[in-house]
N, C-alpha and C positions, 0 to 999 in steps of 0.2 A: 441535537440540532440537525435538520434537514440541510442534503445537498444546498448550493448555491446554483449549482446546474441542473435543469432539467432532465427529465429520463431521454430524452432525444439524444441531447448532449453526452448525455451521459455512455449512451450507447456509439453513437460516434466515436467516441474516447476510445471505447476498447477496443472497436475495429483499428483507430487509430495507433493504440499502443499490442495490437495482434499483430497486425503488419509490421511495425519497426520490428517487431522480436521477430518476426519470421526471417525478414532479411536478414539479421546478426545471425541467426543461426544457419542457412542457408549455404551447401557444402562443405560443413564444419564435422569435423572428426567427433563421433559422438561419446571420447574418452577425452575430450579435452577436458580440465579442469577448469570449476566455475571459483575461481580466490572468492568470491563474497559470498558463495556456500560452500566452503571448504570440505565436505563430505560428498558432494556431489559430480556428477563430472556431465559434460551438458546436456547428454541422455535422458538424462533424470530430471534435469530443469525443463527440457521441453514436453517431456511427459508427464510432471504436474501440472501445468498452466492449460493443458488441455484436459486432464484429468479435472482440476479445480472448478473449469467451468462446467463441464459436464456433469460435477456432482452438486454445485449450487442449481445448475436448472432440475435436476431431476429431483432433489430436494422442495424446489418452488412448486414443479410438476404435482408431486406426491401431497404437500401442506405436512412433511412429518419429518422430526431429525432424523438424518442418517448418517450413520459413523463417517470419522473423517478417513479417508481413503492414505493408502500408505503411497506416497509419492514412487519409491522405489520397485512398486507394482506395476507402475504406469506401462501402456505399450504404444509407445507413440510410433511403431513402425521402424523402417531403415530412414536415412536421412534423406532422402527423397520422397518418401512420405508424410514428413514433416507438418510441410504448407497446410497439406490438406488435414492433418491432426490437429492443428489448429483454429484452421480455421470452421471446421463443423463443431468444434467446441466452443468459441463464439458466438457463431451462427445457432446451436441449442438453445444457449442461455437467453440471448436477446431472446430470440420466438416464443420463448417459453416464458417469459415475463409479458412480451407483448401478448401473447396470447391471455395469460391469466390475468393481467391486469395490473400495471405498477403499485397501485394503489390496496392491491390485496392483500391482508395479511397474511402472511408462510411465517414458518419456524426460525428462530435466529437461535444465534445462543444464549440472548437477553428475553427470550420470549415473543410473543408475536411483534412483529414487526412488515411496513409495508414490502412488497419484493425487490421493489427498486430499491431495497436495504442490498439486496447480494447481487445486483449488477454496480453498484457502488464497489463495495466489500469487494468483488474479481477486479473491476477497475483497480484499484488503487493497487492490488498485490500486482497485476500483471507490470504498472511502471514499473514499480520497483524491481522485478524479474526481465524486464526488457531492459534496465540497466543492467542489469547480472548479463545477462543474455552477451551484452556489447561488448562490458566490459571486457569478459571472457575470451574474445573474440577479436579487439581489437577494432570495433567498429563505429563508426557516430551510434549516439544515442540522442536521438530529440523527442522533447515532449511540448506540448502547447502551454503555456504560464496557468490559464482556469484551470488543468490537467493537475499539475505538479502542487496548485495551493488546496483544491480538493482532497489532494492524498494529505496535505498537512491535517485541512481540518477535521479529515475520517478518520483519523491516526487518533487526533484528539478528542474527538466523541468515542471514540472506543474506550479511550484509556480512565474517562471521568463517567463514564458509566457506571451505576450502581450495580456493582456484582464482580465487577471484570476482573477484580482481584482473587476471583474466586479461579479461575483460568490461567492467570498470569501472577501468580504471589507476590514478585517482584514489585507489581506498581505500588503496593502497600508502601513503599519505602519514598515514594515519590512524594505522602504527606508530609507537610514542614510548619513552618510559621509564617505562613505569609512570603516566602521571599518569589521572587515572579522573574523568569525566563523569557527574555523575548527572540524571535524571530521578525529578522527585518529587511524584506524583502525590496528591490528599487521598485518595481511597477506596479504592484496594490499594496493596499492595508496588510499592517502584521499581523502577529499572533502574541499575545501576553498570556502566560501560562501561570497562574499563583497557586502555590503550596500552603492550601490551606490546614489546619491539622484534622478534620472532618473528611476533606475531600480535595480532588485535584480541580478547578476551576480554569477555564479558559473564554477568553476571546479577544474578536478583532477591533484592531485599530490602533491609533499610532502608538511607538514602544518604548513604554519609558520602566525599564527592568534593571535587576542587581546585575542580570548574565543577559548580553547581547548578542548574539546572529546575525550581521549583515548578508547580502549576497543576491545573486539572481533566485528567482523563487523556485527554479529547477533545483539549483544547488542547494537550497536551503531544506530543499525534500529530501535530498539524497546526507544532508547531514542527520536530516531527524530519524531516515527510517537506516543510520549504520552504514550507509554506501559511501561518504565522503568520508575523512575526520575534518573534524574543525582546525584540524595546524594548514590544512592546504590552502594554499594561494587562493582560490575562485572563492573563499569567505573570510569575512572577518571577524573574529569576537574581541569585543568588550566587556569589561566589569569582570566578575568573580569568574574564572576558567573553572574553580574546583564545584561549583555549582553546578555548572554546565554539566561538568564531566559525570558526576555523579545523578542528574537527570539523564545522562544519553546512556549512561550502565545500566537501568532501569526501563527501558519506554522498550525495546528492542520485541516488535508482535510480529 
């Protein structure tokens, strides 16, 4: 399934969710520890996110796969140097899609795919990293509601992709018998997820599932991509918990 948003928009988004992460990170100790990547300490989380995009554009730049880059390589500078590491990895990616064409096929890890696939793909990891970012840090974390349901539904084209198990073993375990997971956001349509025994199947619209998700659709990102649990106040679950629990031990990309 194709975005919902446009490649404008799209790019918007990231400059949108570069800048939140810049300010969280923003005269911060660069050994502080990130809890929701407990291996890392913030050094290393802001020298991914610019590493990431730099090596998805030069990836689109080239038309050829190139190894995934070891985060803990990264050299995003001193922390005054920060801003600007991020934001020329930004600024890469977008030109270098504008430049080739959103519509061009580049390398994915599902095979050719258009390039506005990997300014998607950095979009959605960067949310999820500029909540790391805040949490970390102690700082608001805002995202725009099209933002936060995008990373839902890129989560779930990844995860029902033919192959992806090939990457990730674990979603093998996501097939079932039909039973269906919903998230159920207040301000659009949800997401109904069925455990087919073939395959994982999803899509939107209203949610009438064994395991329910209520909540704002930010929080409901942050439940799906391991940033929230489900026992916290800001959401609500319904029907089967062990359902649930044992789809979110699974999905984690």
């Amino acid at each position: 399934m194709t975005s919902t948003l446009d490649t404008a928009r799209l790019a918007e988004g990231l400059w949108e969710q570069t800048r939140g992460f810049t300010r969280a990170v923003a005269g911060r100790d660069p050994d502080t520890r990130v809890p929701t990547c407990p291996e890392w300490p913030l050094r290393t989380l802001v020298g991914h996110v610019g590493q990431e995009h730099r090596w998805a554009a030069e990836l689109v730049r080239r038309g050829e796969q190139l190894p995934i880059p070891d985060p803990r390589q990264a050299e995003p500078g001193a922390p005054d140097e920060w801003a600007r590491w991020l934001r020329e990895g930004t600024e890469a990616l977008i030109s270098t899609i504008q430049e080739t064409g959103a519509d061009t096929e580049t390398r994915t890890f599902f095979g050719p795919r258009p390039a506005a696939f990997w300014l998607r793909r950095m979009l959605s990891d960067t949310c999820v990293h500029h909540y790391d970012a805040a949490f970390a840090t102690d700082t608001p974390f805002e995202m725009a509601d099209d933002l936060a349901a995008d990373v839902i539904s890129e989560n779930l084209d990844l995860l029902s992709t033919p192959g992806f198990e090939t990457t990730r073993p674990a979603v093998a375990g996501l097939r079932g018998r039909g039973e269906r997971i919903g998230f159920r956001p207040r301000s659009t349509e949800g997401w109904v997820i069925t455990r087919a025994p073939e395959a994982l199947r999803w899509e939107r619209g209203p949610v009438m599932a064994d395991a329910v998700v209520s909540g704002a659709v930010a929080d409901l990102m942050l439940v799906f991509s391991h940033r929230l649990p489900p026992e916290d106040d800001r959401v609500t679950v319904t029907g089967d918990r062990a359902l649930l629990n044992h789809w979110l031990a699974h999905v984690a990309l």
